[in-house]
C-alpha positions in Angstrom: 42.0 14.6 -22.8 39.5 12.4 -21.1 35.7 12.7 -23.0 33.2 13.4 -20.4 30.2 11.1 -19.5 27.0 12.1 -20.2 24.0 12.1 -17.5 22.6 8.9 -18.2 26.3 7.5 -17.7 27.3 9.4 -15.0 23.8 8.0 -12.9 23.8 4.8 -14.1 27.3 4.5 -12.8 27.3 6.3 -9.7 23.6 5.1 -8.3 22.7 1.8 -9.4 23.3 -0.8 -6.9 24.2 -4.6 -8.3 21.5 -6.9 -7.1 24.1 -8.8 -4.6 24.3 -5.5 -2.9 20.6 -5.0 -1.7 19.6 -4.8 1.7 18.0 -8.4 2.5 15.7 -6.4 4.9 14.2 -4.3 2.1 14.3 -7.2 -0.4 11.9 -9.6 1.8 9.6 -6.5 2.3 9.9 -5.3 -1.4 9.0 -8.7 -2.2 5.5 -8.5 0.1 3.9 -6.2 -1.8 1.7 -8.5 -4.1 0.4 -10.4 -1.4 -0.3 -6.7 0.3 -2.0 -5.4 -2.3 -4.3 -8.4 -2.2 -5.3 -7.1 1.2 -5.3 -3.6 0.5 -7.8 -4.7 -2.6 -9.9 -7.0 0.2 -10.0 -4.1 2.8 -10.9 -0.9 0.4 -13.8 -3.4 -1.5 -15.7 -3.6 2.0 -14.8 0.4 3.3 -15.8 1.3 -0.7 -19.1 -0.8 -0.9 -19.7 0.0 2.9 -19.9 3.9 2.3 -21.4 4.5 -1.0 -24.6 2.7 0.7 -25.4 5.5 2.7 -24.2 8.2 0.0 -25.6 6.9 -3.0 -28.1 4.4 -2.3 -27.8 0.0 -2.2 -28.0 0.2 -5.9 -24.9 1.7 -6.4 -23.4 -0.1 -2.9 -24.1 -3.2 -5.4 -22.5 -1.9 -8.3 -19.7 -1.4 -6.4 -19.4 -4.3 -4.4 -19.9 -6.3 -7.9 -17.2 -4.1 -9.1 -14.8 -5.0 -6.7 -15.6 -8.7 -7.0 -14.7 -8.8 -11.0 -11.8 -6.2 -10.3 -10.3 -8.6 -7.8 -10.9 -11.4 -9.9 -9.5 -10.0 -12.7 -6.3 -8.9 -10.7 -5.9 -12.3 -9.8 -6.3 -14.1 -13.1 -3.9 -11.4 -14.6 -1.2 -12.8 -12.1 -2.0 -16.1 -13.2 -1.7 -14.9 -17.5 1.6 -13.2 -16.5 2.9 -16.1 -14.4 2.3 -18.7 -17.2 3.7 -16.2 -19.9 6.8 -15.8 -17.5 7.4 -19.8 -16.9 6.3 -20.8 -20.7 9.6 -18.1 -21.9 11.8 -19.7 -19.4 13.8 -22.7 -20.9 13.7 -24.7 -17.7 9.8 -25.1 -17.6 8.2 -27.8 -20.0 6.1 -26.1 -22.5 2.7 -25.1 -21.6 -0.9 -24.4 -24.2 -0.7 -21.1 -25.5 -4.5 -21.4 -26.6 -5.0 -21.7 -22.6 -3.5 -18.5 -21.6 -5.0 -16.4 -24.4 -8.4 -18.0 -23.8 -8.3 -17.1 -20.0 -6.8 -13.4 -20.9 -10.3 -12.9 -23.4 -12.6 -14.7 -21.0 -11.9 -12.2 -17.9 -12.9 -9.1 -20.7 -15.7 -10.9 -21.8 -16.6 -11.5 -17.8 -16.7 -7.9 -17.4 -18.6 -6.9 -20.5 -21.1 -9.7 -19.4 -21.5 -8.1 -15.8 -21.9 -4.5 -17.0 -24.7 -5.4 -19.5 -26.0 -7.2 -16.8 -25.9 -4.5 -14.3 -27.0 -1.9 -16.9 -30.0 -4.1 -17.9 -30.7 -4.5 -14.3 -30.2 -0.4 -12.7 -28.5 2.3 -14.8 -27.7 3.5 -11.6 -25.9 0.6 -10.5 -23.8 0.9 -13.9 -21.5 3.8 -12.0 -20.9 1.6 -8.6 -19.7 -1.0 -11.0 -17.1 1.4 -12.6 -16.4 2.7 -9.6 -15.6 -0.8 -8.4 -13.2 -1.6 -11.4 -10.7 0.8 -10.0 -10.1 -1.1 -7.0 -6.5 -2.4 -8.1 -5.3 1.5 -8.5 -6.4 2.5 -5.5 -5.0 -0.5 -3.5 -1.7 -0.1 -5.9 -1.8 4.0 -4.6 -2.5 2.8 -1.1 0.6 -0.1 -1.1 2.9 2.8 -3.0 1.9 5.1 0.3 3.1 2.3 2.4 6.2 1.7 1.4 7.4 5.4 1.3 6.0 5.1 4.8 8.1 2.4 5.7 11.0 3.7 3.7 11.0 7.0 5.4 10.5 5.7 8.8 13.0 2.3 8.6 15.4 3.8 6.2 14.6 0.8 3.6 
């Protein structure tokens, strides 16, 4: 009698695809997405800053826009931390300073502490635009996730 495979066997086995297998077509456009949501985060920063002028005032437009500008920065710099993390494991790279990527990981929190006691010192009411702004890479993450089940659903990627 042959034992039975449990779900997690059975759906490993039947639906996972070896890497060899994938579509090239979806793998160059799966592999756009950083550099998309880079735009997407560019794009929303203006529409964002851009609208809560006339809803909530240019104090909170600043807040936001400020927002936007350390969110982005800090997207970026966390690309950075993770890429130096990723080549300083990989035996092929020659080693780099750890002290360097730790320090730049604590100097973008420090940044943002910085800029809200700035903007809280300045306008209270600037203090929500900047919050506001420092959810910029979730909604362009939400807003690249929409795109690609676009694109999946209309190409068949």
């Amino acid at each position: 009698m042959r034992p039975e495979k449990t779900l997690v066997q059975r759906s490993v086995t039947n639906y996972s695809l070896p890497m060899s297998d994938m579509d090239p077509n979806s793998e160059s456009f799966y592999s756009g997405a950083l550099p998309r949501i880079f735009r997407f985060m560019i794009v929303l920063a203006f529409v964002c800053s851009l609208a809560a002028w006339p809803l909530y005032g240019w104090r909170v437009m600043v807040g936001v826009a400020f927002g936007c500008a350390i969110s982005y920065l800090n997207f970026h710099w966390l690309k950075r931390v993770l890429t130096n993390l990723a080549d300083r494991l990989s035996p092929t790279e020659p080693r780099r300073s750890s002290k360097g990527i730790v320090l730049r990981f604590l100097l973008r929190y420090f940044l943002m502490s910085l800029a809200a006691y700035v903007i809280f010192s300045v306008s209270p009411a600037s203090l929500y635009g900047l919050f506001a702004g420092l959810f910029l890479p979730v909604a362009a993450i939400a807003c690249e996730a929409a795109y690609e089940a676009y694109v999946a659903l209309a190409r068949g990627l």
